[in-house]
C-alpha positions as CSV (number, residue, x, y, z in Angstrom):
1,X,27.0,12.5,134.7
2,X,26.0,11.6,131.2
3,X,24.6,15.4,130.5
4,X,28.3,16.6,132.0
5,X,29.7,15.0,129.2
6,X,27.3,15.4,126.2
7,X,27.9,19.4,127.2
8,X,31.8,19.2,127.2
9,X,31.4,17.4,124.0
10,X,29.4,20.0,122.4
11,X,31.0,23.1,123.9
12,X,34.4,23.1,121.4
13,X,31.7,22.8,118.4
14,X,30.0,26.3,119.9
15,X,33.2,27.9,120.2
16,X,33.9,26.4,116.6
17,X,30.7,28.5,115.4
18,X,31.9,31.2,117.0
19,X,35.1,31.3,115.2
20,X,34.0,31.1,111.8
21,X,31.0,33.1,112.4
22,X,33.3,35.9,113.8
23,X,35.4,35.7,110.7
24,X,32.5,35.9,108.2
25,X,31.7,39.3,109.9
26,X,35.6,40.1,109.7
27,X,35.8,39.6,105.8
28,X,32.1,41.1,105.1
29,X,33.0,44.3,107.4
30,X,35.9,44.8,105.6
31,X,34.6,43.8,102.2
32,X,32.1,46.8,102.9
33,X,34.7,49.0,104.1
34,X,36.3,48.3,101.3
35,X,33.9,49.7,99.2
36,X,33.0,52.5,101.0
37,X,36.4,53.5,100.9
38,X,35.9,53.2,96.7
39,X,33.0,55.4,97.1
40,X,35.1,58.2,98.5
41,X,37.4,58.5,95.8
42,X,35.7,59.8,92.6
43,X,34.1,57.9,89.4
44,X,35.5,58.1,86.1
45,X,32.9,59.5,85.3
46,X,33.0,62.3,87.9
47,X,37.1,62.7,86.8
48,X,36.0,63.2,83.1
49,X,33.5,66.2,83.9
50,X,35.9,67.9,85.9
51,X,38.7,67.7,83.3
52,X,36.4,68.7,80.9
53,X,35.2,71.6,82.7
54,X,38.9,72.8,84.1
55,X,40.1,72.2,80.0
56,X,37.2,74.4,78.8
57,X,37.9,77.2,81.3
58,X,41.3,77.1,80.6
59,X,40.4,77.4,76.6
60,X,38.1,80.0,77.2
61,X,39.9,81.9,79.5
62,X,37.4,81.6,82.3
63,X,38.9,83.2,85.3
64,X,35.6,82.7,87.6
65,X,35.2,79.1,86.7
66,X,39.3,78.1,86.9
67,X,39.1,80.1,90.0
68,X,36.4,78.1,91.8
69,X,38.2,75.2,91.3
70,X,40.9,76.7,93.8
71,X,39.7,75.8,97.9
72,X,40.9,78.7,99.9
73,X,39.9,77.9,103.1
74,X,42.1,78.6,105.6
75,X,44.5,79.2,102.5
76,X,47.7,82.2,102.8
77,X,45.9,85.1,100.5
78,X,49.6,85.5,99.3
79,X,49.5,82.1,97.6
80,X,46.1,82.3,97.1
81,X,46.8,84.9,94.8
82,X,49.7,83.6,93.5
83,X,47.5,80.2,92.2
84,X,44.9,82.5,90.7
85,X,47.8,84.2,88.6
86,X,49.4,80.8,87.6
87,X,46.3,79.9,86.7
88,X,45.5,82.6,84.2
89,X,48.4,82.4,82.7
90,X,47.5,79.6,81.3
91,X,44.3,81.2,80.2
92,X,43.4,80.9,76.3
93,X,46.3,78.4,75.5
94,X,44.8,75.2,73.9
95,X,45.8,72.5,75.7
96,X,47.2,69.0,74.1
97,X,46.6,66.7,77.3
98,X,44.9,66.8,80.8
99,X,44.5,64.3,82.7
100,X,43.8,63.2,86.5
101,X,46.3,60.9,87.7
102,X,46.9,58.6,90.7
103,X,49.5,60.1,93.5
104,X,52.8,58.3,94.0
105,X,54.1,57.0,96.7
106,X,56.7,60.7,96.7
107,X,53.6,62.9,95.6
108,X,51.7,61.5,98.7
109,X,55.7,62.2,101.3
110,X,55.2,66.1,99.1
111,X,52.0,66.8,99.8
112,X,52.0,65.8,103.3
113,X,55.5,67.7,104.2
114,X,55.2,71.4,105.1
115,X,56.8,74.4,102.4
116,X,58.4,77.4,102.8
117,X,55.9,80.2,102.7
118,X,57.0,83.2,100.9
119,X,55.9,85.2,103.7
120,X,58.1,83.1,105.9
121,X,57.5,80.2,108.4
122,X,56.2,76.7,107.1
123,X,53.0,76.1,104.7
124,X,50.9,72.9,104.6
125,X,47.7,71.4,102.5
126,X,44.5,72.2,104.1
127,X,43.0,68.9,102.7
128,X,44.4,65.3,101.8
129,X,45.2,65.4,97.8
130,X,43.8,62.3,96.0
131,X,44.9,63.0,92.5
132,X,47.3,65.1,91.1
133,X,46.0,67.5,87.7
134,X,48.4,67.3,85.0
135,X,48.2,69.7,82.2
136,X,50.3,69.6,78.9
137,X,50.3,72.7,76.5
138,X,51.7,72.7,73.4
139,X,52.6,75.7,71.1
140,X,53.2,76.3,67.7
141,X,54.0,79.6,65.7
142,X,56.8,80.6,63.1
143,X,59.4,80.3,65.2
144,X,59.0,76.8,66.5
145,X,57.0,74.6,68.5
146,X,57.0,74.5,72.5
147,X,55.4,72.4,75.2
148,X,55.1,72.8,78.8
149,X,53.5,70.5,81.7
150,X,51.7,72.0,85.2
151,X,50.7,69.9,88.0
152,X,48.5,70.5,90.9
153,X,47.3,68.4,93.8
154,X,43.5,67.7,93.5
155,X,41.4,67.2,96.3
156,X,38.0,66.0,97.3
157,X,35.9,68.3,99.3
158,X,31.7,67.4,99.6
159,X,31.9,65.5,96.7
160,X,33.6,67.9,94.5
161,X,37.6,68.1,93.2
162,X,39.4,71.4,94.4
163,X,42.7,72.5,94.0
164,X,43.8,72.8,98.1
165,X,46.0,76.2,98.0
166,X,48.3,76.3,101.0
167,X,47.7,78.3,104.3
168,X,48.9,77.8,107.8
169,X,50.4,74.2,109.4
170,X,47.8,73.1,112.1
């Protein structure tokens, strides 16, 4: 009888241990998930290069380079080649300010709702944006000064940022 209640006593101790032990793995699985998640998203490091690349293709008017930024897959070759024209005509201005910034909360709702296609029917990202490129341009001649501002979704495909050009809703 003794043993009977030596175990009772010691039984709401074991499911004690349980409890906090399952809650250490709780916070340390999501502490790690956590950072994973950091992992995905790229360095500053990684941000700098590729606004330093897209700036000096721009500059130098570097259709091949400014044009492998753009990920085509699955993409309409309508708007494909629209992109690829926006984008050179941008070509060989020098450019004031680029930078990578964080999505809000209405660039996430915009990238994630489907767009007219000029060809008709609807038009959606083939891959998640993470950033959004902005580009300022500012000019000056004779006549006056002017400045204008592009954006573009940035994406993260292998390890690499890509502008995702529209194709086809799935």
């Amino acid at each position: 009888m003794f043993e009977l209640t030596c175990l009772a006593e010691n039984q709401p101790t074991t499911v004690a241990r349980m409890t906090i032990l399952t809650k250490t793995f709780t916070v340390a699985g999501a502490l790690l998930l956590t950072l994973g998640l950091r992992n995905v998203t790229g360095t500053p490091e990684q941000e700098k290069a590729f606004t330093d690349k897209y700036k000096a293709a721009i500059e130098g008017k570097d259709s091949a380079t400014l044009e492998s930024f753009l990920y085509t897959q699955g993409s309409d070759p309508t708007i494909v080649e629209f992109y690829k024209m926006m984008q050179s005509g941008e070509a060989g201005e020098k450019i004031a300010k680029i930078e990578l910034v964080n999505l809000t909360p209405e660039d996430v709702k915009k990238a994630s709702t489907p767009m007219d296609s000029p060809a008709g029917g609807k038009v959606c990202l083939p891959i998640k944006p993470t950033k959004k490129l902005v580009i300022r341009v500012e000019k000056k001649d004779g006549n006056g000064s002017s400045s204008s501002t592009s954006e573009n979704f940035i994406a993260e495909k292998d390890g690499k940022f890509v502008i995702p050009v529209p194709g086809p809703c799935k």
